[in-house]
N, C-alpha and C positions, 0 to 999 in steps of 0.2 A: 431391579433397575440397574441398566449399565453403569461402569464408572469408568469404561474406556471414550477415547475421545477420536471422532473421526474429523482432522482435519480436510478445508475446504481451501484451494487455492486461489485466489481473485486474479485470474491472468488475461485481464480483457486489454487493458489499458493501452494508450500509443504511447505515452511517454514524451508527449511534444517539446516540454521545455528542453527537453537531452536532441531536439535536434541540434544539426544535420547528423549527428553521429546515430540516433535514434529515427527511424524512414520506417513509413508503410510495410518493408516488406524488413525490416528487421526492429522491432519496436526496444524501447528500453528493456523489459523484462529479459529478451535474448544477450544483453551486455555484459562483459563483468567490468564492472565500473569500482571494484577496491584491489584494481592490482593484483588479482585470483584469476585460478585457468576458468573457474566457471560463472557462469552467466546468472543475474540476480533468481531467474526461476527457478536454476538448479540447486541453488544456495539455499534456498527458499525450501524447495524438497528436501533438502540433506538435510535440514534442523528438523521438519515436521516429522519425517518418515521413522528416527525411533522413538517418536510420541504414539504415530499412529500403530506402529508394530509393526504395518508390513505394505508393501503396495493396493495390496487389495481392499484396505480403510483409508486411504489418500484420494482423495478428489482434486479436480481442475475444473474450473470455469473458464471459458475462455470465447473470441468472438471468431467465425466462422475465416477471417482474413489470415488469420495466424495459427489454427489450428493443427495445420500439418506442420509447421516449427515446431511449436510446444509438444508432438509427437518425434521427432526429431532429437528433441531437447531431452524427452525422458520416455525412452524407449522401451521402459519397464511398467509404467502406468497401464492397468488394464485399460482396455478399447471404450468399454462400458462406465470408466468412473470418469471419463472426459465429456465435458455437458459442453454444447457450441453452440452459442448463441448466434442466431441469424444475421440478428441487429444488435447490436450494443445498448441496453436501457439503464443501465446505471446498476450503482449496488445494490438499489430493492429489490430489481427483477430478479439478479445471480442471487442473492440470499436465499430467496423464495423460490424459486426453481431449485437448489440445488437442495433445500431444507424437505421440497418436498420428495425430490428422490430418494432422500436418506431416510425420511421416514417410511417410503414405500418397503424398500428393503431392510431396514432393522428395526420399525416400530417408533412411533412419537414418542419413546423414552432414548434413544441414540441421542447423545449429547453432539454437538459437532459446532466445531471451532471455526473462522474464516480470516483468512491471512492476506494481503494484501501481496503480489507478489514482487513488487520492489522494496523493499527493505530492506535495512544492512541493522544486523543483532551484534553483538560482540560478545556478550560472554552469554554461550548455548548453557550452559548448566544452571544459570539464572534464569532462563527463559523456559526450560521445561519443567522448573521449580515453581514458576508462576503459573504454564499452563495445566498444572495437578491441580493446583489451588484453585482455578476456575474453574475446574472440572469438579472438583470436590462441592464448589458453591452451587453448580448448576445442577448437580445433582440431587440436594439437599432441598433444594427450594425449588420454587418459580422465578427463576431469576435471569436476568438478559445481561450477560458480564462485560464489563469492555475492559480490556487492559487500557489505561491509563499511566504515558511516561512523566516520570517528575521532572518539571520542567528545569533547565540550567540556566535559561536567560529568557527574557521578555520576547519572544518570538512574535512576530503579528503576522505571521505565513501559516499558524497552528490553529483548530481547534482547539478549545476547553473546555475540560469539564469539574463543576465544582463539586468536591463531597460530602454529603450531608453526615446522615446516621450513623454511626458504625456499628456493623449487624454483627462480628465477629472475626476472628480469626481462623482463616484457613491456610494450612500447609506454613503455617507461622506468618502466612500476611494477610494482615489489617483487611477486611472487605467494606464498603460503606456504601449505602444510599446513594443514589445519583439527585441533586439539588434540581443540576440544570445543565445545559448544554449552552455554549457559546461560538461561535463562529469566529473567526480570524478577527479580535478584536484593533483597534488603534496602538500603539506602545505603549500610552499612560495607562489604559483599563489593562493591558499586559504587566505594566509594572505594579500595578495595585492587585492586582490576580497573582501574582508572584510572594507580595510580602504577604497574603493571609494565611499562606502555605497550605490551602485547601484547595488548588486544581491541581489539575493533572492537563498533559496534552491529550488530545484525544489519537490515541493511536489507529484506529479505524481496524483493530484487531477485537474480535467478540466470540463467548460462547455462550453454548447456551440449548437446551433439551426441544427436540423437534418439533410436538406439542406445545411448546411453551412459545415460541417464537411464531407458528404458524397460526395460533389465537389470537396475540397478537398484532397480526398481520391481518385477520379478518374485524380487527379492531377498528384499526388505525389506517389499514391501506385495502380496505375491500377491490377496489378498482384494480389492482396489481393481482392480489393471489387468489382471488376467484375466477379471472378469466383462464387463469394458468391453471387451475383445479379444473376448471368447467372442459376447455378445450384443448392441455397440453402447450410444449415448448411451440405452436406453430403459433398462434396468437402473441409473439414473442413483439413482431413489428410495432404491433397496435397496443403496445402497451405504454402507462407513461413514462417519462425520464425522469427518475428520481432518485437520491442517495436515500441510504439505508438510515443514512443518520436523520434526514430531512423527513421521509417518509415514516419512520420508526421511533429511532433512540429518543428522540426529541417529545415525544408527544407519548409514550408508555411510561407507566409506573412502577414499574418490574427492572426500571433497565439501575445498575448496581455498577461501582467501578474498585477493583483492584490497582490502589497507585505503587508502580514498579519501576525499579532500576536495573536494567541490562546491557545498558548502551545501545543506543538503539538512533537509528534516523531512517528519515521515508527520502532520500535521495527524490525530491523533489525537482533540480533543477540542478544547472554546471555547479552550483556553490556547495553541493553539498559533497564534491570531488576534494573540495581544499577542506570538507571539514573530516573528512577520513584519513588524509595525505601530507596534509601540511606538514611540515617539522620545522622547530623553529628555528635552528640555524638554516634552513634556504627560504631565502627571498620571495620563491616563487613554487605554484606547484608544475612541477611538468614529465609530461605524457608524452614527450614528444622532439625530436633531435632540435633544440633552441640553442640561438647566441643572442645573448641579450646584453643593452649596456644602460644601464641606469633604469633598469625595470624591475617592477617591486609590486607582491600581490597579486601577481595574476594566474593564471589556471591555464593550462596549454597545451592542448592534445591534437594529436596528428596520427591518424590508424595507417599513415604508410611510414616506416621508419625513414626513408630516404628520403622526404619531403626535410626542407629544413625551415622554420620559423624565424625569422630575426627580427628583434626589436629593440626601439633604442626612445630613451625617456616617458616607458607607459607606466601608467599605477592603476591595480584596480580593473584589470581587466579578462575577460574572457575571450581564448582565441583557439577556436577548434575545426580542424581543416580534416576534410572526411570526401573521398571522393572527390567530385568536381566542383566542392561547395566550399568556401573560408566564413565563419562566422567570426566578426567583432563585435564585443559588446561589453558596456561597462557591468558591472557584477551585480551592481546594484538593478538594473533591471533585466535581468535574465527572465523574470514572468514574461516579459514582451517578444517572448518568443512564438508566442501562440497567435499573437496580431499579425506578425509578418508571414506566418506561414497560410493566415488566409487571403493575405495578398497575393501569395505564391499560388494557390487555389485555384484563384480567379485570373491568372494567367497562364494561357495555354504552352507559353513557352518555358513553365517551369514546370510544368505536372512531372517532370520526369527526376525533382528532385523532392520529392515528398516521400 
């Protein structure tokens, strides 16, 4: 049985809350959004690729809009480990299409891992300390692993998950049972989930042996990975829209969590700019040529250096000016990004800032 791991990279996504600076034809994944010359999917490669060993065990998923970027973006990925989906159907369909490529080519004992590609890690030697350990577990057993990060505050923007059993230790960490999966709870079931010190976030990072995942996918999601068995990526359209965790984690008995510390955040939306950036002696974070007078909190990016920002008595706010677009918005609801851009949508005189 192998004990190498072929990672898988999830690069479908648009990255809506990061608009305007995130648009159709440059999604977040293309951005470096921590003050780096490179863009989160290359960051994203540079940590996997010496887990995987070499370009040619590194995968991309990604949707047929953006494919020639992410070729673009990593001009050394073979032709052949880039999977492009037609349609975008969420992370059951990329798991399962990509799970079953891998086991065409290396056998249903190929372990293989799936990485989300926005995420920002901080310390790489803790993170391929953990993905041995997964590797080790998934080897060992029948097991569906999710990395799990320990939580530092009551988030209600996260998944959790609780840990039941503990099966043992690998690579020196802890492995346990998965109880149960919870969805973006209220802050009080956050704050009560926090003092039993038995969840984790769900990091939407998994591994796990080809056979073992694609069992149970014929389990738990016959409708997804037998059309894709029966007829190939073309039946991609007509397939359902479901996450991996909705479709899967949530409903198998197999599925096991490693809770880990690496510094880690899924740059989910503009907030997660000031939580890479902030320092505490400035006020404010900024990206951007600003004169500010009595403004305090806020986050402020402008991708034309000679654009100037000025503000005078704001707190708490998001102000990022990209092209021919200025978005303001208070911090706290930055999710409300994705309402106005279906407004934008449905008016023909802004299609051309999407």
């Amino acid at each position: 049985m192998t004990s190498s791991l072929f990672p898988v990279i999830l690069a479908g996504g648009k990255g809506e809350r990061f608009w305007p600076l995130s648009r159709q034809d440059r999604p977040k994944q293309f951005l470096s959004l921590d003050g780096s010359s490179r863009s989160l999917l290359q960051a994203t490669a540079d940590r996997l690729l010496p887990i995987a060993g070499s370009w040619e065990s590194l995968w991309i998923i990604t949707s047929s809009q953006i494919a020639e970027g992410v070729r673009q973006q990593l001009p050394e990925l073979p032709y052949q480990n880039l999977l492009i989906e037609s349609q975008g159907r969420d992370t059951a369909a990329a798991v399962a299409w990509a799970s079953l490529e891998i086991k065409k080519r290396y056998g249903e004992d190929a372990i293989i891992g799936f990485f989300p590609s926005d995420h920002w890690i901080a310390n790489q030697k803790a993170f391929a300390r953990t993905l041995s350990a997964a590797t080790q577990l998934a080897a060992s057993t029948a097991a569906i692993v999710t990395l799990g990060i320990k939580p530092t505050f009551p988030s209600t923007g996260y998944g959790y998950i609780e840990q039941g059993e503990k099966i043992g230790s690998f690579n020196e960490l802890p492995a346990y049972h998965v109880n149960r999966f919870t969805e973006k709870p209220n802050r009080e079931t956050a704050e009560t989930f926090l003092s039993t010190g038995r969840f984790s976030w769900n990091s939407g990072m998994f591994v796990f042996r080809a056979g073992v995942v694609l069992k149970e996918l014929h389990t738990h999601a016959p409708e997804i990975i037998e059309p894709l068995e029966q007829q190939g990526p073309d039946i991609y359209p007509r397939l359902p829209k479901k996450s991996i965790d909705y479709a899967l984690m949530e409903k198998t008995t197999l599925a096991h969590v490693l809770p880990v510390e690496f510094g880690w955040d899924d740059l989910g939306d503009w907030n997660a700019i000031e939580r890479l950036l902030k320092k505490e002696e400035t006020p404010n974070v900024e990206l951007a040529t600003h004169v500010g007078l009595d403004t305090q909190g806020a986050i402020i990016y402008a991708t034309n250096p000679e654009d100037v920002i000025v503000t005078i008595g704001l707190e708490d706010v998001v102000i990022v000016r990209d092209r021919n677009v200025t978005l303001i918005v208070n911090k706290d609801r930055t999710q409300e990004i994705k309402q106005v851009l279906k407004t934008l949508q449905n008016d023909p005189r802004f299609t051309d800032l999407l």
